[in-house]
C-alpha positions as CSV (number, residue, x, y, z in Angstrom):
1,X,9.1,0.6,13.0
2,X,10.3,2.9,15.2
3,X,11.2,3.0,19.2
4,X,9.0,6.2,19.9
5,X,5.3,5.9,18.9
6,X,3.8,8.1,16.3
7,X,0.6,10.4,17.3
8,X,-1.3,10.8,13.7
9,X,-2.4,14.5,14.8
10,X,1.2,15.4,15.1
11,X,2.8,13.8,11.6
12,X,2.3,11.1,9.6
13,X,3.7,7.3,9.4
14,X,4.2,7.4,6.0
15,X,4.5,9.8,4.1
16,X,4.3,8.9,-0.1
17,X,6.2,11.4,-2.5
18,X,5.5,10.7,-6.4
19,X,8.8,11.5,-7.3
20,X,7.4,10.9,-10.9
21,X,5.0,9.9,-13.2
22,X,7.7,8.5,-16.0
23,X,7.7,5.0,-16.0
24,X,8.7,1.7,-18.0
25,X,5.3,0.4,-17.5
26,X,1.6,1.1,-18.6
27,X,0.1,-1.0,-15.7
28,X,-3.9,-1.6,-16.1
29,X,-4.7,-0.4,-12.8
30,X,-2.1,2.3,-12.6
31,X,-3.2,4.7,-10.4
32,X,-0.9,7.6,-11.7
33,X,-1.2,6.9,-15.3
34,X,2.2,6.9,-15.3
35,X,4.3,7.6,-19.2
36,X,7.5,7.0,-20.3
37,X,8.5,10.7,-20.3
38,X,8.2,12.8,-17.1
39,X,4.6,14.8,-16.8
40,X,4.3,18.4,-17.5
41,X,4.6,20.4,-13.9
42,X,7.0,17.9,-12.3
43,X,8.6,19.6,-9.1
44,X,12.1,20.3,-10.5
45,X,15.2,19.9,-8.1
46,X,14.8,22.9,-6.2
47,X,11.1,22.4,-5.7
48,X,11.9,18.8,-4.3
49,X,14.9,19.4,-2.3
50,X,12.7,22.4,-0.3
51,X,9.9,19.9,-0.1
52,X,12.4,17.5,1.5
53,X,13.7,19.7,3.7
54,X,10.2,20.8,5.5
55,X,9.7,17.6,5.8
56,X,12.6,17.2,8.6
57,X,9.9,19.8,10.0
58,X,7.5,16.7,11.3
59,X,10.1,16.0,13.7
60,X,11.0,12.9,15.5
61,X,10.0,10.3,15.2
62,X,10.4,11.0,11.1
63,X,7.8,9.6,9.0
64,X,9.0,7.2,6.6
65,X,9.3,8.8,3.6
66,X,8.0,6.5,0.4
67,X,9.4,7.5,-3.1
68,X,7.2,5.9,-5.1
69,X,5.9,7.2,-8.9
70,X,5.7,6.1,-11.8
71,X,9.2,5.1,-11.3
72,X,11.4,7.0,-8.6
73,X,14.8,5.3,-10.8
74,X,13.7,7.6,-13.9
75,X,13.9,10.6,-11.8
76,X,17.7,12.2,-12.6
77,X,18.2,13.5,-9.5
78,X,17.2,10.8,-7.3
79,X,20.4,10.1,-5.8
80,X,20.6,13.9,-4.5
81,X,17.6,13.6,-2.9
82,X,18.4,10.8,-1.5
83,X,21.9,12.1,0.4
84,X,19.8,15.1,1.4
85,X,17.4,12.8,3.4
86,X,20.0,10.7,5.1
87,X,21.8,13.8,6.1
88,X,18.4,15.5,7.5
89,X,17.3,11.5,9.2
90,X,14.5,11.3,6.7
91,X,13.6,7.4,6.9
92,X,13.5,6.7,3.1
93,X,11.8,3.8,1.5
94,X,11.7,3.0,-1.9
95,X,9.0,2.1,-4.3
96,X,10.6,1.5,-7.5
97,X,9.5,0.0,-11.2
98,X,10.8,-3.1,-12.2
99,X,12.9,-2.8,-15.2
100,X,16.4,-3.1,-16.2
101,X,17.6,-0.2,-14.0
102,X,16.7,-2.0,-10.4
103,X,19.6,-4.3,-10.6
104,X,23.8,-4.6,-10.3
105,X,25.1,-1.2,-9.2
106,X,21.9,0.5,-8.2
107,X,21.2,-1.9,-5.5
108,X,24.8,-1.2,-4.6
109,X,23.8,2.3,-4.4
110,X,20.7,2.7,-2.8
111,X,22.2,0.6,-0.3
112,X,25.4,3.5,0.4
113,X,22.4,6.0,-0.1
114,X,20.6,4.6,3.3
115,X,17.6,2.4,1.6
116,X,16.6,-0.5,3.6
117,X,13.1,-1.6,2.9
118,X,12.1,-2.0,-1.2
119,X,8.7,-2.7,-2.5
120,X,7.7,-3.8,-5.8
121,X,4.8,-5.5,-7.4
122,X,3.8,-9.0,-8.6
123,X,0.3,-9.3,-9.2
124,X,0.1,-13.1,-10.7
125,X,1.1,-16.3,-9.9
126,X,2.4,-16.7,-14.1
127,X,3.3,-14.6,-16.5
128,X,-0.3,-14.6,-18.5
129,X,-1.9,-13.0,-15.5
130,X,1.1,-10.5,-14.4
131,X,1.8,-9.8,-17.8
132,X,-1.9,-8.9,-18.9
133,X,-1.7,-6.4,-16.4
134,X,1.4,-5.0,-16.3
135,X,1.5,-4.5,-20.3
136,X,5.3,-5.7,-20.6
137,X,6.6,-9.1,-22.2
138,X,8.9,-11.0,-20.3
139,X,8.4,-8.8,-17.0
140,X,6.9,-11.7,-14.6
141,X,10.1,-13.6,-15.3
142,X,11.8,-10.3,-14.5
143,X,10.3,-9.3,-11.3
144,X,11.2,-13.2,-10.1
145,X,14.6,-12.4,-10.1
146,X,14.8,-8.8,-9.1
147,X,13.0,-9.9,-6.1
148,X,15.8,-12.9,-5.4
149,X,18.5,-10.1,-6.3
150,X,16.8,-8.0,-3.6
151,X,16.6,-10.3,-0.9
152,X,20.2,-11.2,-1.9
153,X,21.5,-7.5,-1.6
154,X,19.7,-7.8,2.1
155,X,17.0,-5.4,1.7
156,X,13.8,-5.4,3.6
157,X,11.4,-6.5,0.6
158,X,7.8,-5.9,0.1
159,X,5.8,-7.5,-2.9
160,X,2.3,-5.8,-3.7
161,X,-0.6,-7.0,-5.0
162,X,-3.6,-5.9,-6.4
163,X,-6.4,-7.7,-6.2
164,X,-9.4,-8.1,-8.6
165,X,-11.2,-10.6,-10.1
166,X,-9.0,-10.9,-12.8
167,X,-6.2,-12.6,-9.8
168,X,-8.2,-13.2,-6.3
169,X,-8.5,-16.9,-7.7
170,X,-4.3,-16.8,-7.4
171,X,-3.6,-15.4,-4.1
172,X,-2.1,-18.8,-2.9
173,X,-0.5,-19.3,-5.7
174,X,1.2,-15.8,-5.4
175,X,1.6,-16.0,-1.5
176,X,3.5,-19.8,-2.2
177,X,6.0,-17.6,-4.3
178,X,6.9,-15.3,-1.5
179,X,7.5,-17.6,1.1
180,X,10.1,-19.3,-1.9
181,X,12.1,-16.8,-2.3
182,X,12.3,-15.5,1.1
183,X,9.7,-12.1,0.6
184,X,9.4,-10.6,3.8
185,X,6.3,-8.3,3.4
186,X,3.1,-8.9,1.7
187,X,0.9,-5.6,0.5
188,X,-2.6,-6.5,-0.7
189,X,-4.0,-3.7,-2.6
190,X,-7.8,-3.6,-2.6
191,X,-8.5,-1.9,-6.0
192,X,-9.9,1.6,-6.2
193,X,-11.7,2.7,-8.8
194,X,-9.1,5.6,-9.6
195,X,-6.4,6.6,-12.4
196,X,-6.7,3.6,-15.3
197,X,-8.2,1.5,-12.5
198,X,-11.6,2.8,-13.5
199,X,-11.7,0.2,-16.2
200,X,-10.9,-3.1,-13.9
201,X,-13.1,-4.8,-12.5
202,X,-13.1,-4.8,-8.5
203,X,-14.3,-8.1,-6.3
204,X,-17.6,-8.4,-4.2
205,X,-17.8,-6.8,-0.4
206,X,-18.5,-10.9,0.2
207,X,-15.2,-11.8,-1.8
208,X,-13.2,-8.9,0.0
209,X,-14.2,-10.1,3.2
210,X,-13.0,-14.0,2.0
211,X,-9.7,-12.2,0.7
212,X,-9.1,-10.6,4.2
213,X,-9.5,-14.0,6.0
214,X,-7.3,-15.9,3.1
215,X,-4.7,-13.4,4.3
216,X,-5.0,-13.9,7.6
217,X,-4.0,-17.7,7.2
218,X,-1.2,-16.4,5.0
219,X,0.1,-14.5,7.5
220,X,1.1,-17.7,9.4
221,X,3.5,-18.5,6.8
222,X,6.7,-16.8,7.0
223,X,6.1,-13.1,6.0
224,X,4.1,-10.3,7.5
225,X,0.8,-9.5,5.5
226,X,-0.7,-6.1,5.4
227,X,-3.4,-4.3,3.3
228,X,-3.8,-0.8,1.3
229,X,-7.2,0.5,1.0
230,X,-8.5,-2.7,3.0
231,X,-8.6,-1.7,6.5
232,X,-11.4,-4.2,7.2
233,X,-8.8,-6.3,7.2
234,X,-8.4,-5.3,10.7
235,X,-11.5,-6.2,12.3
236,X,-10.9,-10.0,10.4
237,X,-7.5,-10.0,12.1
238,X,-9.8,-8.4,15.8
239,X,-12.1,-11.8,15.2
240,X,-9.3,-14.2,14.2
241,X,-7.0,-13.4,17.3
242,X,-10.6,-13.8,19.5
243,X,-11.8,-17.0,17.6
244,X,-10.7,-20.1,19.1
245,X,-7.4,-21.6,17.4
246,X,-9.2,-24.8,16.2
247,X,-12.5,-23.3,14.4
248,X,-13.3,-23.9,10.7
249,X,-13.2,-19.8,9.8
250,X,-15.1,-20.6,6.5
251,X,-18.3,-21.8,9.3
252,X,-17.6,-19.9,12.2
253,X,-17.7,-16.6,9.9
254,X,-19.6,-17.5,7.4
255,X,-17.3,-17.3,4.4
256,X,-17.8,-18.3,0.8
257,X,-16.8,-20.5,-1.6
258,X,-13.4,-18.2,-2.5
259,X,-12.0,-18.7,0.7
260,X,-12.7,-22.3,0.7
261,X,-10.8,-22.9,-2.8
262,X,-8.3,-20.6,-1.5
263,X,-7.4,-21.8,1.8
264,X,-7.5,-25.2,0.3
265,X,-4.8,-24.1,-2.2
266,X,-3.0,-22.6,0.4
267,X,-2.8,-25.6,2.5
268,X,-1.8,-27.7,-0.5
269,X,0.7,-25.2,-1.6
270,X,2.6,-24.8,1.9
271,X,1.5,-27.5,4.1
272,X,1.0,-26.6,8.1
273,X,1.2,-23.0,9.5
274,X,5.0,-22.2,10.1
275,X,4.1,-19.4,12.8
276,X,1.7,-17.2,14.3
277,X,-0.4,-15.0,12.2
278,X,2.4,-11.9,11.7
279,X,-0.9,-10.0,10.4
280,X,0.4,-6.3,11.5
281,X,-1.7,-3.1,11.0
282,X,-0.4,0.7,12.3
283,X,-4.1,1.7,12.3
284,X,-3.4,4.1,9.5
285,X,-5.9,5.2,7.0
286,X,-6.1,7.6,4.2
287,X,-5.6,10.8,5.9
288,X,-4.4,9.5,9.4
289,X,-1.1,8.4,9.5
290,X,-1.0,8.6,5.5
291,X,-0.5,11.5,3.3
292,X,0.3,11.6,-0.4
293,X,2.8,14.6,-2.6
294,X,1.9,14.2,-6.0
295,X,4.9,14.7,-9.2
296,X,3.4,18.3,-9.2
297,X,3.8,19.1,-5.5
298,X,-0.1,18.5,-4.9
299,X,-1.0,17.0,-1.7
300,X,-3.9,15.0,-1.2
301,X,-4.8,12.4,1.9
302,X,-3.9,9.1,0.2
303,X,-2.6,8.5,-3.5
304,X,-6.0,6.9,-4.6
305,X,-8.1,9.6,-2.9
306,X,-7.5,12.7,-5.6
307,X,-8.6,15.2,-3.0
308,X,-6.7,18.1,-3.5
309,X,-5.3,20.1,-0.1
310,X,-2.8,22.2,-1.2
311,X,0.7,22.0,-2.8
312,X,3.8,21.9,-0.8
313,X,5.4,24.3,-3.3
314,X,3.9,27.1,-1.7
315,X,2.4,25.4,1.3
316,X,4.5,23.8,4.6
317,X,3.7,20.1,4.5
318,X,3.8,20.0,8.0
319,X,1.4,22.6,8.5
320,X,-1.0,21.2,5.9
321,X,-1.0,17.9,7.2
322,X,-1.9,19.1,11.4
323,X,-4.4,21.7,10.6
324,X,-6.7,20.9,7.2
325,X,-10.1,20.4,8.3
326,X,-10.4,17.9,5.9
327,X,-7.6,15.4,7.2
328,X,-8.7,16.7,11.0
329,X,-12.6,15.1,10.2
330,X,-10.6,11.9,8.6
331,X,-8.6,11.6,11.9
332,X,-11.5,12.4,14.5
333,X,-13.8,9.7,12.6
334,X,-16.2,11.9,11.6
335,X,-18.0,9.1,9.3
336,X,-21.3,8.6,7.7
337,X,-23.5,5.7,6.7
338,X,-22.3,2.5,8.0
339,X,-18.4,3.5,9.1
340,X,-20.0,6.3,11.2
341,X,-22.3,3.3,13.1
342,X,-19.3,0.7,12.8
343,X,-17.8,-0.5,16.4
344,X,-14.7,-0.7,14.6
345,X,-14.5,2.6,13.0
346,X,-11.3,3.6,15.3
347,X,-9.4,0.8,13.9
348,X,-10.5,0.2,10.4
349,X,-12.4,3.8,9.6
350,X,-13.0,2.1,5.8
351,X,-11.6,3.0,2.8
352,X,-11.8,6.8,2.4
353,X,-10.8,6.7,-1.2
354,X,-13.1,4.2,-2.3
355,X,-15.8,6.1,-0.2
356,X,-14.4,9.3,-2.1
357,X,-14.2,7.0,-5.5
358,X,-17.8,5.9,-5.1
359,X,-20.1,8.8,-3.4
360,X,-17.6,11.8,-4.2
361,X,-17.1,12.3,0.0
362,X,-14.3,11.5,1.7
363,X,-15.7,10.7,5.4
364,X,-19.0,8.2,3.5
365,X,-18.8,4.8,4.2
366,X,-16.8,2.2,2.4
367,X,-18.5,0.2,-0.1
368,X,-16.3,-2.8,-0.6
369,X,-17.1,-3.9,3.5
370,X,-19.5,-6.2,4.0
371,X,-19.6,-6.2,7.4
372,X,-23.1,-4.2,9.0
373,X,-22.7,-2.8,12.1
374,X,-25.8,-2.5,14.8
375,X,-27.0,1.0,14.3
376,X,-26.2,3.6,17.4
377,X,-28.9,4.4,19.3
């Protein structure tokens, strides 16, 4: 994303600020637990805009800067913090709700105010499914036009997607939407067992490794595909760029029967492969080119790994982020169990909130892989 390459030691790719936790939604997986009114101990202007500021502190080239919530649009002051970034050269992505406010004049807006890239989330193929989890009527039929109105305006958009077994048997479905109305980023979110997430029900390790190759063909149709707590995703896209173009994936790595009903819906859904697999990774992971400010200024490696470092009220961000042993162990791949043998462990280092989700230690291995290394000698 940027002409100078980022060194993870130094600052951070992205760097997620939870502007909020008010929000239009009660989402079933939310990881915030986001309300409709803002959260006792929410960083109030002053707080934010100092915050902002030190972050012009990581220095060039700027992380970019994800306002993200609960929704980012209910915060009042948004707008401020927005022409504060743009005048420091904060890159600034947005992570907004979809409700009746993303639309009309605050495209318009966020446009003037420097915004370029926009995610938002779809995580069905139908309203039943996106509905069920998003806890709003009417919302599937919403999010299908605020993403044409995006792509309209001209912004960069991202659609996420959780996945668990509740929609892994729609993926195609959902990836044949994006390449209709034009999407241009695909964000697969492999659930963590965090925030009302605790009560859904995650796929198999031998599902999540059928997902990751199912996104791999995706990738060849239009719009780049990446993952969020998935970064075995990376050694399927390692094996896939190897593998010889004409193999049958579901034999030659010895997938299951989701990946065959999924790559067969895919197929019948959009036909050939338009392009070459745009299957991009930055080689992030919770902690390494990834760092999370909670509402109340707490700052933890990843927004699904609750770890608490400090809080930029009191504490530089910058200096947090280079010199907390925690986040130094995360970036030297200090890992146990399986990630610590893993050949892959610079590339992919696991999911270190689902390793903190399920053993309570942020450098175990990640349970949702099924991949088993050959034991260092």
């Amino acid at each position: 994303m940027h002409p100078v390459a980022h060194d993870y030691d130094v600052r951070p790719l992205l760097l997620f600020w939870e502007l909020t936790r008010a929000c239009p939604l009660a989402c079933a997986h939310c990881r915030a637990e986001a309300q409709h009114t803002p959260m006792p101990g929410e960083m109030n202007h002053a707080e934010a805009s100092k915050f902002l500021a030190d972050v012009a502190g990581f220095g060039s080239p700027s992380p970019i800067l994800v306002m993200t919530g609960g929704d980012p649009l209910a915060r009042a002051d948004l707008f401020e913090l927005l022409e504060q970034a743009k005048a420091q050269g904060t890159h600034v992505a947005l992570a907004p709700a979809v409700s009746p406010a993303l639309a009309g004049e605050t495209l318009t807006r966020l446009r003037d105010a420097g915004i370029n890239a926009v995610s938002i989330s779809l995580d069905g193929c139908c309203a039943e499914t996106h509905e069920g989890i998003r806890n709003v009527p009417g919302h599937f039929a919403r999010t299908l036009a605020a993403m044409r109105e995006l792509v309209a305006a001209g912004f960069t958009v991202q659609v996420n997607t959780t996945v668990m077994r509740r929609n892994v048997g729609e993926l195609a479905d959902i990836a044949a939407l994006l390449a209709e109305y034009g999407v241009h980023v695909w964000e697969v979110f492999f659930l963590v067992h965090v925030g009302r997430g605790t009560s859904v029900d995650e796929i198999s390790p031998a599902q999540a490794e059928d997902v990751s190759h199912l996104l791999y063909d995706a990738a060849s149709y239009g719009f780049i595909v990446r993952t969020v707590e998935g970064p075995f995703f990376r050694r399927v896209m390692t094996w896939r760029a190897d593998a010889p173009a004409d193999i049958d994936p579901r034999t030659h790595f010895g997938l299951g029967e989701l990946y065959a009903r999924l790559s067969a819906r895919l197929r019948e859904r959009l036909g050939v492969p338009r392009t070459r697999p745009r299957a991009t990774s930055a080689g992030t992971r919770d902690g390494n080119g990834i760092l999370f400010v909670a509402h109340d200024g707490n700052v933890a490696p990843a927004g699904f790994l609750p770890l608490e470092l400090g809080n930029v009220r009191w504490t530089n961000v910058v200096d947090l982020y280079r010199t907390h042993p925690v986040l130094r162990d995360i970036r030297a791949a200090k890992f146990h169990g399986r990630c610590g043998d893993c050949e892959f462990r610079s590339i992919c280092g696991g999911s270190r909130s689902r390793a903190y989700a399920r053993f309570g230690d942020p450098l175990a291995e990640d349970p949702a892989c099924a991949y088993v290394p050959t034991p260092k000698t």
